[in-house]
N, C-alpha and C positions, 0 to 999 in steps of 0.2 A: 377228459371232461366228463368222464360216467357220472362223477359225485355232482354235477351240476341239477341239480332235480330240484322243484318247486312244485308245490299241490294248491292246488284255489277249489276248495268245497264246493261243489255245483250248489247246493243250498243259500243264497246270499244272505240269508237269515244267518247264516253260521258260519259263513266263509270269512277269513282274515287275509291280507293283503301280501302282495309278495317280500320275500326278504329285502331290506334295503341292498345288500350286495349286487342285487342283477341291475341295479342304476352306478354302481362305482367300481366292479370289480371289472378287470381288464379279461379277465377269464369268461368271465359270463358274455361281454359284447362279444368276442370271436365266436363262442356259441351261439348266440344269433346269428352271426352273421354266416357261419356254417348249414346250422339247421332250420333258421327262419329265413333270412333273404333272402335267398340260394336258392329258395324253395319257393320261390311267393313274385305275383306280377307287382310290376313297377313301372310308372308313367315314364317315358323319356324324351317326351315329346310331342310335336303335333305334325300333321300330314303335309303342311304347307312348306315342309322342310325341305321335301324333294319337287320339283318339276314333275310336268304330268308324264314323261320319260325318258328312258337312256340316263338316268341321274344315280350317283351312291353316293351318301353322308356319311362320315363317321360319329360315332355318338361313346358313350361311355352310361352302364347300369350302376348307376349308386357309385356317383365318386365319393372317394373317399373313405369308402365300407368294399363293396363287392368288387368296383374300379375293373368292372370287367367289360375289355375293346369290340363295340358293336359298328356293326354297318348294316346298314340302311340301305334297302336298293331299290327301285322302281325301273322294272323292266319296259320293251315293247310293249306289251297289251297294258302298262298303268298299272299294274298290280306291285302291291309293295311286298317286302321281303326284308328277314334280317337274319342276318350271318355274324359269326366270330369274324373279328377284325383282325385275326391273326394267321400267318400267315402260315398254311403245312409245310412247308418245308424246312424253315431255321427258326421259327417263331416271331417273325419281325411282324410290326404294327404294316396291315398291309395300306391300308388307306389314312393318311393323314389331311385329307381337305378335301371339299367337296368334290364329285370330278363329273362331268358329264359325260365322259366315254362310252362307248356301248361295250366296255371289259375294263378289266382292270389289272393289273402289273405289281409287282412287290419290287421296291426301290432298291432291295437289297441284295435280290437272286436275278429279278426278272423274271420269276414263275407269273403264268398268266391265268386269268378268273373271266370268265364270262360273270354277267352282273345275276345269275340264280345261281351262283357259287363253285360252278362248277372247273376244273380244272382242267386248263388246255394245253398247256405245254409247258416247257422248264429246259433252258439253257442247259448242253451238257448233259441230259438226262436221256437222250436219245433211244440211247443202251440197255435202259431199263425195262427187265421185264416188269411185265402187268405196270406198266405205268401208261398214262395217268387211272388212278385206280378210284374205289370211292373214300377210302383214306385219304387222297390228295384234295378232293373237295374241302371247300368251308362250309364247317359245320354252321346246319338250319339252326335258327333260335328262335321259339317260339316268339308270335307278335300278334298282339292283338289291336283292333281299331273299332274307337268308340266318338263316332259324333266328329272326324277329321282328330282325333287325339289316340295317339300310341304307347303301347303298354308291351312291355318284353318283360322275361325272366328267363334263369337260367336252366330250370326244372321247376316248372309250378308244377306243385302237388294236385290243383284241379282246371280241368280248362277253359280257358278264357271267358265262355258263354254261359259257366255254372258261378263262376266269381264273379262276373257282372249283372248276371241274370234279374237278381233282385231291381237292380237299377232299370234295365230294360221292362219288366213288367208293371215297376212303380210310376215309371217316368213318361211312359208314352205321349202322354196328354201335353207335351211340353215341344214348341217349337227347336227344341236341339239340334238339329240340323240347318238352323239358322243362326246358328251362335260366331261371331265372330270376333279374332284376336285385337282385343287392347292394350298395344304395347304402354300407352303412357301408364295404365295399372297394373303393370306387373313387374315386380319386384322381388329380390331374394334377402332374405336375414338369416341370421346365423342367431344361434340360441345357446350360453351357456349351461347345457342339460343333457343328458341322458334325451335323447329319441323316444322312449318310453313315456318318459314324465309329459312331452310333448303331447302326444297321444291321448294321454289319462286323461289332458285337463282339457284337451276338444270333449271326449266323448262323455261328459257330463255338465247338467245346466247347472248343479249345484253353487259354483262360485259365480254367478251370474250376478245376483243382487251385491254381490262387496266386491268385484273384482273390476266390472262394466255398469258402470252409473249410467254414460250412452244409453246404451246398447239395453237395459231393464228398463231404461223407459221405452223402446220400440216394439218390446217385445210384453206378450202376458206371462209371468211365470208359473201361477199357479196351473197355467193348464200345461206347461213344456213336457212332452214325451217321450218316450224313447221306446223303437219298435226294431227286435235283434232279428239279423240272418245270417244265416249260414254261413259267410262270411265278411261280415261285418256288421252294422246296426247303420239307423235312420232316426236321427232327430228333428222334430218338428216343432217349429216356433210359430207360435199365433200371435196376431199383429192385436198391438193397441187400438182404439179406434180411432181413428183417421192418420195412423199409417200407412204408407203404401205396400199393397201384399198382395199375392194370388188369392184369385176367388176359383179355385180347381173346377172344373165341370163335373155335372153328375156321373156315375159312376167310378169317380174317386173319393178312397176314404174318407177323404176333407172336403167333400161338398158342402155346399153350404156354410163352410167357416172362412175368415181370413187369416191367408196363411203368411206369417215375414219370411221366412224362410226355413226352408229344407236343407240336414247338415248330413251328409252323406258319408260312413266313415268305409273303406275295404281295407281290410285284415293282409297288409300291415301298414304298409304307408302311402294310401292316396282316401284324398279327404276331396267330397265335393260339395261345396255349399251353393244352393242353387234360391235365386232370389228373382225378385219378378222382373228385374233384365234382364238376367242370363246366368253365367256359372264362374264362382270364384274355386279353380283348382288351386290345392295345396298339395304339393309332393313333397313327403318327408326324405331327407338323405341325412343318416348317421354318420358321421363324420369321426368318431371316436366315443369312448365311452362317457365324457359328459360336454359332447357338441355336437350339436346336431344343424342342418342346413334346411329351410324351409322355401320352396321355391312356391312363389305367388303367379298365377298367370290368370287373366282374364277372359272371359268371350262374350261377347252381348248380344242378345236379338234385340231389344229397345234399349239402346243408350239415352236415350233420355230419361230414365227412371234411375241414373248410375247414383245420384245422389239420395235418394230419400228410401225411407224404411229402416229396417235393421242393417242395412249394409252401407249409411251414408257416411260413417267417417272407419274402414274395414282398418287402416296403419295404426290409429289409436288403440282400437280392441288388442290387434298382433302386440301390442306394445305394452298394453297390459298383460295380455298373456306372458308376454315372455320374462316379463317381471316377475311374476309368481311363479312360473314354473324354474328358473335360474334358484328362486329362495327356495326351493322344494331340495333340488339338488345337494344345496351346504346343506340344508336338512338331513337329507340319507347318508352324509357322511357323519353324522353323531354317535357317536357311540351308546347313545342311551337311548335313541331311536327304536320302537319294536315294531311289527306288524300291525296295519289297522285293522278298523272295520270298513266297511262298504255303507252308502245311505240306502238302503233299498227299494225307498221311491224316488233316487236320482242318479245315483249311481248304477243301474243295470249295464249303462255302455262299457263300465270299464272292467263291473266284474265278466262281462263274455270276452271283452278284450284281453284280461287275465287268463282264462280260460283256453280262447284260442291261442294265442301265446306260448302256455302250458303241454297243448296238445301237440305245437310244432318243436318244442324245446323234447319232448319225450317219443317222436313218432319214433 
């Protein structure tokens, strides 16, 4: 995969877009899915999964892409933890449904796990020197927790507190800690696209006036921003007036304005839109090289607000979206397709997402 290389000009005055092949070719998704997923945190869920102890889940990182067997634990003191779901000794999925045991058993050997991964015994193994050793443990995987919602990866490249940071410094002012799950609003679609093209068309307002008639009258465009970090960027939508929107308190940048909504993207696929009820998470899963899987889940601190503003009819927008970005797709299979440009007062989210992209595709 060495020949696989793509350059995005840091200058967006002069940069051109990626080659249509990283959205169709089978060679280039494996390379992400090598050198960007592999490497990068990913939502899997939320805290209300386990009991407050002696509880392990099994979960799965990016089905369908990384499809790599995680578990979940919540020991004695409450604290959560997550481990390979596979088992040291023959490779068998160790945990297949929730278990509340205070250990856990592999259905295939009988090797035995206390619930912080540790290994305690193994039929037949009596014999063995240095057993159980730290090779016989299950391997830690990193886990992060943000607001009752969790995040693993395989090797993130940075830790959990430097990827979310931006969010944590931006968001304080925000009762998130009182967000609560709305199962009747959460839902999953499947998209036929490239994961990529998914991406591109959240992190810019550009097709906002032809794509969401809704949704441009809730929001103002001429003033829609976009403010890039480190790892990922922050869109900000100002409310029409007599919209409903945050009025942020003083010493936030948007004091004084009405805001519809905050579009939160991290580098690579978790997307958080945050609206004056509460938080619409979007977790990207790649599912192959032009489908991709979009998991919708809700939280609210005022459900009474779940209807008005920029977020009162949110299936319609998804649905728009996925219309254009499915036409994008047959598009990048044209042969006569070349690289674009970027708009450079609307597009900044996607050339950094380009960018980051580029920097994980070549580390």
């Amino acid at each position: 995969m060495e020949d696989l290389r793509f350059e995005v000009e840091p200058n967006i005055q002069r940069a051109s877009t990626p080659p249509a092949s990283l959205y169709t070719d089978e060679r280039w998704f494996e390379a992400v899915q090598q050198r960007v997923l592999s490497r990068a945190w990913h939502w899997i869920g939320d805290a209300e999964l386990l009991p407050p102890s002696f509880h392990a889940a099994p979960t799965t990182l990016l089905p369908g892409s990384l499809q790599e067997p995680l578990l979940l634990t919540r020991g004695e003191d409450g604290r959560l933890a997550a481990f390979s779901n596979v088992c040291t000794h023959r490779g068998a999925i160790l945990c297949e449904a929730p278990s509340s045991s205070r250990g856990l058993r592999c259905p295939y050997h009988g090797r035995k796990f206390r619930l912080d991964g540790t290994c305690v015994g193994s039929p037949e193994f009596e014999t063995l020197a240095d057993f159980p050793s730290s090779r016989d443990h299950l391997r830690s995987v990193p886990l992060g927790v943000w607001t009752g919602q969790l995040f693993a990866g395989i090797s993130p490249r940075e830790p959990f507190g430097a990827w979310m940071g931006s969010v944590l410094e931006r968001f304080a002012w925000l009762p998130l800690d009182r967000a609560r799950p709305i199962a009747e609003r959460s839902r999953d679609f499947e998209v036929r696209a490239n994961w990529a093209l998914y991406c591109e068309n959240y992190l810019e307002g550009l097709h906002v006036p032809f794509v969401h008639p809704g949704l441009a009258q809730a929001i103002e465009y001429a003033s829609y921003s976009t403010e890039l970090w480190p790892f990922g960027s922050l869109q900000i939508a100002r409310a029409q007036p007599g919209e409903d929107a945050f009025e942020p308190p003083p010493g936030v940048p948007e004091a004084g304005q009405r805001i519809a909504g905050y579009y939160v993207f991290l580098f690579p696929t978790t997307m958080l839109n945050l609206y004056p009820w509460g938080i619409s998470l979007n977790a990207v899963q790649p599912l192959g090289v032009d489908r991709t899987r979009i998991l919708f889940r809700s939280y609210a601190w005022d459900a009474a607000r779940l209807d008005a503003g920029a977020s009162r009819d949110l299936d319609s927008v998804e649905l728009e979206d996925e219309r254009v970005v499915e036409s994008v797709q047959v598009g990048m299979r044209s042969r006569l397709r070349a690289p674009g440009r970027y708009s450079p007062t609307r597009e900044t989210g996607v050339h950094h997402f380009h960018r980051l992209l580029q920097a994980s595709l070549t580390a």
